[in-house]
Backbone as a printed PyTorch tensor [residue, N CA C, xyz], in Angstrom:
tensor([[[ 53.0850,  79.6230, -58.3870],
         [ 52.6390,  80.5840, -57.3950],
         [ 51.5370,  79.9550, -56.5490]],

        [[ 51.5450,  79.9070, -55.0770],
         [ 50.6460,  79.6950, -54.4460],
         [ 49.4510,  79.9040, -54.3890]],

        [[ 48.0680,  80.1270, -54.1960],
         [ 46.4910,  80.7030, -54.3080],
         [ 46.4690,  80.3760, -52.3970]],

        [[ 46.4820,  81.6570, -52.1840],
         [ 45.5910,  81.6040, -50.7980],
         [ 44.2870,  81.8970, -50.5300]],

        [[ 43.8850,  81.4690, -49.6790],
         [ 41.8760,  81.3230, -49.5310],
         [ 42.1940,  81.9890, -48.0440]],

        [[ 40.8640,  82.5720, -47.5080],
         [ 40.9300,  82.9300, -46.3390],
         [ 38.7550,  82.3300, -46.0320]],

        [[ 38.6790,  81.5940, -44.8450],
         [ 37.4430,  80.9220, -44.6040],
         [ 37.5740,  81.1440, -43.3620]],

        [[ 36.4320,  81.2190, -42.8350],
         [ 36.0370,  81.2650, -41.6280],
         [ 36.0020,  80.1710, -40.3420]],

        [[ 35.4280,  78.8120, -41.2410],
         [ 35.8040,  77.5280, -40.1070],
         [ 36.0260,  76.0460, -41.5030]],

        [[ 35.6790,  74.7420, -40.1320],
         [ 35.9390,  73.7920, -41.7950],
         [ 34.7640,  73.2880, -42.1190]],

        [[ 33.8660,  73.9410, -41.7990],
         [ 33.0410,  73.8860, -43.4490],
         [ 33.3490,  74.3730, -44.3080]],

        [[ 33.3020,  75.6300, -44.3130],
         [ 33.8830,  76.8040, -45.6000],
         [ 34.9290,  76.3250, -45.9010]],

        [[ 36.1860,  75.9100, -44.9960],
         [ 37.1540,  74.9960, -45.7070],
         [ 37.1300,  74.2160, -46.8020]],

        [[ 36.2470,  72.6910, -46.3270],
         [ 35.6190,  72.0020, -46.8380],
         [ 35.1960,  72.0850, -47.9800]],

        [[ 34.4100,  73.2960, -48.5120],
         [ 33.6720,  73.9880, -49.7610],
         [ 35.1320,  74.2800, -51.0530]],

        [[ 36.2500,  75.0860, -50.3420],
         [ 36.9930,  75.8460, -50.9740],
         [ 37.6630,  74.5300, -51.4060]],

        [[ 38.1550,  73.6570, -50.3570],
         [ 39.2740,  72.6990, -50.7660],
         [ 38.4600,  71.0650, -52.2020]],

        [[ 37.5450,  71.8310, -51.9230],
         [ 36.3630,  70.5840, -53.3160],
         [ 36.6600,  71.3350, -54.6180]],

        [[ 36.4760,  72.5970, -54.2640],
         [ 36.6740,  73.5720, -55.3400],
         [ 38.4010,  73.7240, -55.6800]],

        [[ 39.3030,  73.2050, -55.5250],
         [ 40.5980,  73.5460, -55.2130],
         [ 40.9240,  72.2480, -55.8070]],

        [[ 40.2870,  71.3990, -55.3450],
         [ 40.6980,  69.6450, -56.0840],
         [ 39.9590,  69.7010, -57.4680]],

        [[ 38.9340,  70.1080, -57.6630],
         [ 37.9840,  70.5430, -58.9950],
         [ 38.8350,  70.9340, -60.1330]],

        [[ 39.7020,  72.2780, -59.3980],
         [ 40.5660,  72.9630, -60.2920],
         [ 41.5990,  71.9910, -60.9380]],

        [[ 42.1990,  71.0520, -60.2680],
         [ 43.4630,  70.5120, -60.5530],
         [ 44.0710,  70.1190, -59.0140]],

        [[ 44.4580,  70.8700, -57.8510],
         [ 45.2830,  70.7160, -57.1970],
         [ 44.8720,  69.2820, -56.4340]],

        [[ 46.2010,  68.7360, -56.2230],
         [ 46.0580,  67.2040, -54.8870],
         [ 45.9890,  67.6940, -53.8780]],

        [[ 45.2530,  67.0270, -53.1000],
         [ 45.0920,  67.3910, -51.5370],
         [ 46.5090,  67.7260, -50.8590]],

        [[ 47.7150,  67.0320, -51.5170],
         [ 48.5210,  67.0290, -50.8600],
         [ 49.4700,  68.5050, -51.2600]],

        [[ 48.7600,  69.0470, -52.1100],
         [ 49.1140,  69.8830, -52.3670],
         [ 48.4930,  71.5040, -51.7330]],

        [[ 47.3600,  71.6660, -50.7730],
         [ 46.6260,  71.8690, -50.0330],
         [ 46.8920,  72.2090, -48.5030]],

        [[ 47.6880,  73.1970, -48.0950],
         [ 47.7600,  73.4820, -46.6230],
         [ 46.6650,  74.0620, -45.8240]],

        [[ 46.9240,  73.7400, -44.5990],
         [ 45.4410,  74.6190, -43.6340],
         [ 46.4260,  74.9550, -42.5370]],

        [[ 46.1060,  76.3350, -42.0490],
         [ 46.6250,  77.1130, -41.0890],
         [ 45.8040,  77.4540, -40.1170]],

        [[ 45.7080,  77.2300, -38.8550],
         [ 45.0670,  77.8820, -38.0450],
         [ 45.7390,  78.7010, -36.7090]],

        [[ 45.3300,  79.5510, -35.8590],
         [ 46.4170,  80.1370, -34.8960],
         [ 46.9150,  78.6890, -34.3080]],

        [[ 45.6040,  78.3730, -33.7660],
         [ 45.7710,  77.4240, -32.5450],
         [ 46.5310,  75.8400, -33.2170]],

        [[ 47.7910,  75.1720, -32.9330],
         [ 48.3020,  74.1830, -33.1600],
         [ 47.0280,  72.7100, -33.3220]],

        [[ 46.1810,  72.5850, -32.4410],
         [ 45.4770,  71.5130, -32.0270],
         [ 44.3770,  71.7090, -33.1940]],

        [[ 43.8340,  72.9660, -33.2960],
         [ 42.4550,  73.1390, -34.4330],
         [ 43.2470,  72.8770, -35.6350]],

        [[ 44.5000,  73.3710, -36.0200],
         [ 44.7620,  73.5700, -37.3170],
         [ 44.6720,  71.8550, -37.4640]],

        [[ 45.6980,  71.0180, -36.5840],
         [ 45.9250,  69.4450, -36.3950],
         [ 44.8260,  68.7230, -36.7180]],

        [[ 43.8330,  68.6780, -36.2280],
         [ 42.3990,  68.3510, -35.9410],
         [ 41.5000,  68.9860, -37.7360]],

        [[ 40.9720,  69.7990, -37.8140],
         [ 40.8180,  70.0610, -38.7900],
         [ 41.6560,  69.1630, -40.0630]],

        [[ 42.5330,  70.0990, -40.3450],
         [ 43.9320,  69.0650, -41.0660],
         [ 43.4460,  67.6310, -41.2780]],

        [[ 43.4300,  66.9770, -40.3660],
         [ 42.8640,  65.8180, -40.1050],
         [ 41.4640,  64.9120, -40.9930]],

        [[ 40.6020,  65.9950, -40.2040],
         [ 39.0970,  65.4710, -41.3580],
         [ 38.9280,  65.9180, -42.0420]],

        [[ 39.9830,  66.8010, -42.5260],
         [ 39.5410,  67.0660, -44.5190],
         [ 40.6900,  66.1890, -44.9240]],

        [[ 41.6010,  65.8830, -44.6640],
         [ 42.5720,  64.9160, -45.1330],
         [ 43.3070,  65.9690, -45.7970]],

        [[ 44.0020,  66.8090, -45.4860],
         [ 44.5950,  67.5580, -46.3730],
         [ 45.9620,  67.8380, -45.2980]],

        [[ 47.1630,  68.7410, -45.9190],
         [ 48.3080,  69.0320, -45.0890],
         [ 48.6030,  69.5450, -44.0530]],

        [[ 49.3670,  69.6770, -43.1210],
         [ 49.4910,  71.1200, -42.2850],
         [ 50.9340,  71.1040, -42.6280]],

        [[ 52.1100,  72.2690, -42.6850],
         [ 53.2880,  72.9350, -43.2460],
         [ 53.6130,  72.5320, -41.8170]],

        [[ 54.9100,  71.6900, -41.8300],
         [ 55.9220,  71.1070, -41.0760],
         [ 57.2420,  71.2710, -41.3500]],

        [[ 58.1810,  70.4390, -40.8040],
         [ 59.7350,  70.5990, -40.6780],
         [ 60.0190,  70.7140, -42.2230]],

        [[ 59.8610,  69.3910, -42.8930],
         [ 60.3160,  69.5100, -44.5250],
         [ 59.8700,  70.6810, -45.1820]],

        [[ 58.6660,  71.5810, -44.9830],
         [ 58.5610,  72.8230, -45.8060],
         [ 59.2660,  73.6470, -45.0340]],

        [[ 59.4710,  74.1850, -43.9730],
         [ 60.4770,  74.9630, -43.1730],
         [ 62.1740,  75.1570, -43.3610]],

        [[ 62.5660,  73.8610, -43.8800],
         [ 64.0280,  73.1380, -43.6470],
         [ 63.8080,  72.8230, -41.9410]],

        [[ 64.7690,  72.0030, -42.1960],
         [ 65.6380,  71.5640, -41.2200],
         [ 65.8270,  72.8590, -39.3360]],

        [[ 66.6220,  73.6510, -39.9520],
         [ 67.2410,  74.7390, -38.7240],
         [ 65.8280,  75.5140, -38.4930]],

        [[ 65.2830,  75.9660, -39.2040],
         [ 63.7360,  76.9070, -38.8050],
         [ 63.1130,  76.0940, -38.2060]],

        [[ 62.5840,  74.7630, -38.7900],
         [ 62.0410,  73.9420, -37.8210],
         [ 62.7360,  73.2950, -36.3950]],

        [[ 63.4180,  73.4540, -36.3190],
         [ 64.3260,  73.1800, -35.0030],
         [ 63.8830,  74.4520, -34.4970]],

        [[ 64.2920,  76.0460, -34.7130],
         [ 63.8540,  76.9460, -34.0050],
         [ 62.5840,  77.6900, -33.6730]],

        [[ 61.5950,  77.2900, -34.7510],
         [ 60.1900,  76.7900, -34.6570],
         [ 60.0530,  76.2470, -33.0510]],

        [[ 60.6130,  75.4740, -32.8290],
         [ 60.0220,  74.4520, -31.4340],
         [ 60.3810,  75.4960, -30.5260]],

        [[ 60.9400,  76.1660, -30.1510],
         [ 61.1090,  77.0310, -29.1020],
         [ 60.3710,  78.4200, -29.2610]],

        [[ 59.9170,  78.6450, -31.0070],
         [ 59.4910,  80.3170, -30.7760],
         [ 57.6990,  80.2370, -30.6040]],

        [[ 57.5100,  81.6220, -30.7410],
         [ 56.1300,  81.8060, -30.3130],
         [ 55.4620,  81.1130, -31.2330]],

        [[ 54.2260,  80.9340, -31.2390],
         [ 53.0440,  80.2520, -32.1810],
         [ 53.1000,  81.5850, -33.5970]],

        [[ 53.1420,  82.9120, -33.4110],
         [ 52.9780,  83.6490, -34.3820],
         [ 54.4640,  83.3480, -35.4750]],

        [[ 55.5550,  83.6700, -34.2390],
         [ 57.2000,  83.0840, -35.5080],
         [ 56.7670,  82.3690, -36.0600]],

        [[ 56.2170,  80.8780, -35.6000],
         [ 56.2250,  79.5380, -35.9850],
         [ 55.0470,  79.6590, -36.9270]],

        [[ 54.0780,  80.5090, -36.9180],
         [ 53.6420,  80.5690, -38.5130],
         [ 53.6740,  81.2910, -39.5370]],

        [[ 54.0750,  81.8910, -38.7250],
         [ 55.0600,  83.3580, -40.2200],
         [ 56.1610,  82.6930, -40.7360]],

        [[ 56.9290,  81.5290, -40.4350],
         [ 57.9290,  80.8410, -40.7610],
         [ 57.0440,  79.6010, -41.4990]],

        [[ 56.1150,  79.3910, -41.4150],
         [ 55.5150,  77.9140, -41.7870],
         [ 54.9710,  78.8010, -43.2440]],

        [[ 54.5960,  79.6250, -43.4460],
         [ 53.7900,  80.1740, -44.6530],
         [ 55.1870,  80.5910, -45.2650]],

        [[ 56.1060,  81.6570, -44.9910],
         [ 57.3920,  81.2320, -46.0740],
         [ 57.7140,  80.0130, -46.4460]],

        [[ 57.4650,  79.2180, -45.5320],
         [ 57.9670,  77.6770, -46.1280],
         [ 57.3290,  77.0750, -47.1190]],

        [[ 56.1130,  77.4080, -47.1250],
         [ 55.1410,  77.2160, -48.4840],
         [ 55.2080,  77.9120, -49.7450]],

        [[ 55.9860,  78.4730, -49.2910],
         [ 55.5880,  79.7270, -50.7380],
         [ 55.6640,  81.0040, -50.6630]],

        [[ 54.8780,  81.6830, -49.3250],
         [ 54.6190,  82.9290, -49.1430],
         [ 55.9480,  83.9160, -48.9460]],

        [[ 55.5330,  85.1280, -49.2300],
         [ 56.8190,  86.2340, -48.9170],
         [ 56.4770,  86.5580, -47.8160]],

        [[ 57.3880,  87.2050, -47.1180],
         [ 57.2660,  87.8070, -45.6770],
         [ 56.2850,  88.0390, -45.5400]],

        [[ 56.1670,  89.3920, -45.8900],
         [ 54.7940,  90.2920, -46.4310],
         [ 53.4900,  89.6060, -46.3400]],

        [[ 53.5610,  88.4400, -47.2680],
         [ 52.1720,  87.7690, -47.6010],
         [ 51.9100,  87.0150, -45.8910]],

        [[ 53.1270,  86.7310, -45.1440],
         [ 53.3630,  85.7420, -44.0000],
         [ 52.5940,  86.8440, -42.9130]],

        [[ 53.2980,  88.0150, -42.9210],
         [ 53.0700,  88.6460, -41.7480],
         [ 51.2100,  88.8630, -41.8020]],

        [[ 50.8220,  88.9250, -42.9810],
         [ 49.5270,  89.6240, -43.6550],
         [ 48.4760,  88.5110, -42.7840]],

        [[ 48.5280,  87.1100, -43.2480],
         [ 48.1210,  86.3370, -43.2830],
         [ 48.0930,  85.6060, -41.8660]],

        [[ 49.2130,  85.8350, -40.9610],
         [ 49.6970,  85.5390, -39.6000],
         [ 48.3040,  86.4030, -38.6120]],

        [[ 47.9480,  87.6240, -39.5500],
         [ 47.1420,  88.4740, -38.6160],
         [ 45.3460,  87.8760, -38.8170]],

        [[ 45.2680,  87.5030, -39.8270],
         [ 44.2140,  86.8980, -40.4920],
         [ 43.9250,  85.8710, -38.9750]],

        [[ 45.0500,  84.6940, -38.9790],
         [ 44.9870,  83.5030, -37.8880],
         [ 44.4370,  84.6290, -36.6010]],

        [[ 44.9940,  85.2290, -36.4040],
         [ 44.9570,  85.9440, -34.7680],
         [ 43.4590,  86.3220, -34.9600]],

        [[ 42.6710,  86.6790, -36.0460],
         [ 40.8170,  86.5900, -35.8400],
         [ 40.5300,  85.2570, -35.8120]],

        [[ 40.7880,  84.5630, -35.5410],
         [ 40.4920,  82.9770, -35.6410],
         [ 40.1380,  82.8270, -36.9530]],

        [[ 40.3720,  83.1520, -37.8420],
         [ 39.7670,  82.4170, -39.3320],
         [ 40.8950,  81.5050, -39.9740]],

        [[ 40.7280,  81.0440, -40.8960],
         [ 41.5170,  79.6500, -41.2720],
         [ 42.4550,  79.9710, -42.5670]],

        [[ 43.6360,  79.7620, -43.1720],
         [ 44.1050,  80.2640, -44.0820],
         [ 44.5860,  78.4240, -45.0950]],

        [[ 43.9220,  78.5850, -46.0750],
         [ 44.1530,  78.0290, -46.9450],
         [ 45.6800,  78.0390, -47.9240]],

        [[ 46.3450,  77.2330, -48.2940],
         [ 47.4760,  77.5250, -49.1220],
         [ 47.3880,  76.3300, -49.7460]],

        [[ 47.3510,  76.6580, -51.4780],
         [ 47.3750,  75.2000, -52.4650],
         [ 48.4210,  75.9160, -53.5750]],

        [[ 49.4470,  74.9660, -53.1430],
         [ 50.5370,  74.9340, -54.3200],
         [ 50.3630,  74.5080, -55.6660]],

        [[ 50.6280,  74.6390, -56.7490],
         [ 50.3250,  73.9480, -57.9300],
         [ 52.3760,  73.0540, -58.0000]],

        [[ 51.9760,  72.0380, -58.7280],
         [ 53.7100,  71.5420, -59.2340],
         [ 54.5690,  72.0610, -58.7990]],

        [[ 54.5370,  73.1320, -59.5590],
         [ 55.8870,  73.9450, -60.0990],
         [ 56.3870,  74.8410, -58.7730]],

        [[ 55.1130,  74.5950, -57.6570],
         [ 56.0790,  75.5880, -56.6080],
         [ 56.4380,  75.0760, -55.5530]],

        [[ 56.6560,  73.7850, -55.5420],
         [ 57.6060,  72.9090, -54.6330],
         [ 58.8810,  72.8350, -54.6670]]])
């Protein structure tokens, strides 16, 4: 089962994802969501951790990903991780306050 975090920017990121590697999880096991494509990228970036792409999507979502809105394309990127609709749509609204959504898989939910 996934553990989602909800933080405000990447410091607080930063804090959660030390605490998240502490626990057990690999960085690579570690997603960051943000509304905006470029912050989530960027961020992503200097913590060294994931952002949810084509391979967690499949194949056809990520193909239709490229054409839909930024909200489809992350309500589709958080099912691809793990999340249920529900948890997607929940969490999709979270991004739209600008705050940052954390997702760390353990093993077993890849």
């Amino acid at each position: 089962m996934a553990k989602v975090l909800t933080v405000e920017n990447g410091v607080q990121a930063r804090e959660e994802i030390d605490k998240l590697v502490t626990q057990g999880y690999d960085k690579d096991q570690i997603y960051l969501f943000a509304h905006y494509d470029d912050r989530e990228k960027d961020i992503a970036e200097a913590l060294d951790i994931e952002t949810a792409g084509m391979s967690d999507t499949g194949f056809f979502k990520g193909m239709k990903n490229l054409v839909a809105k930024r909200g489809d394309e992350l309500r589709s990127e958080f099912e691809g991780v793990g999340l249920s609709q529900q948890e997607a749509d929940e969490y999709e609204k979270v991004l739209d306050e600008g705050r940052l959504v954390l997702v760390a898989q353990d093993a077993t939910d890849k």
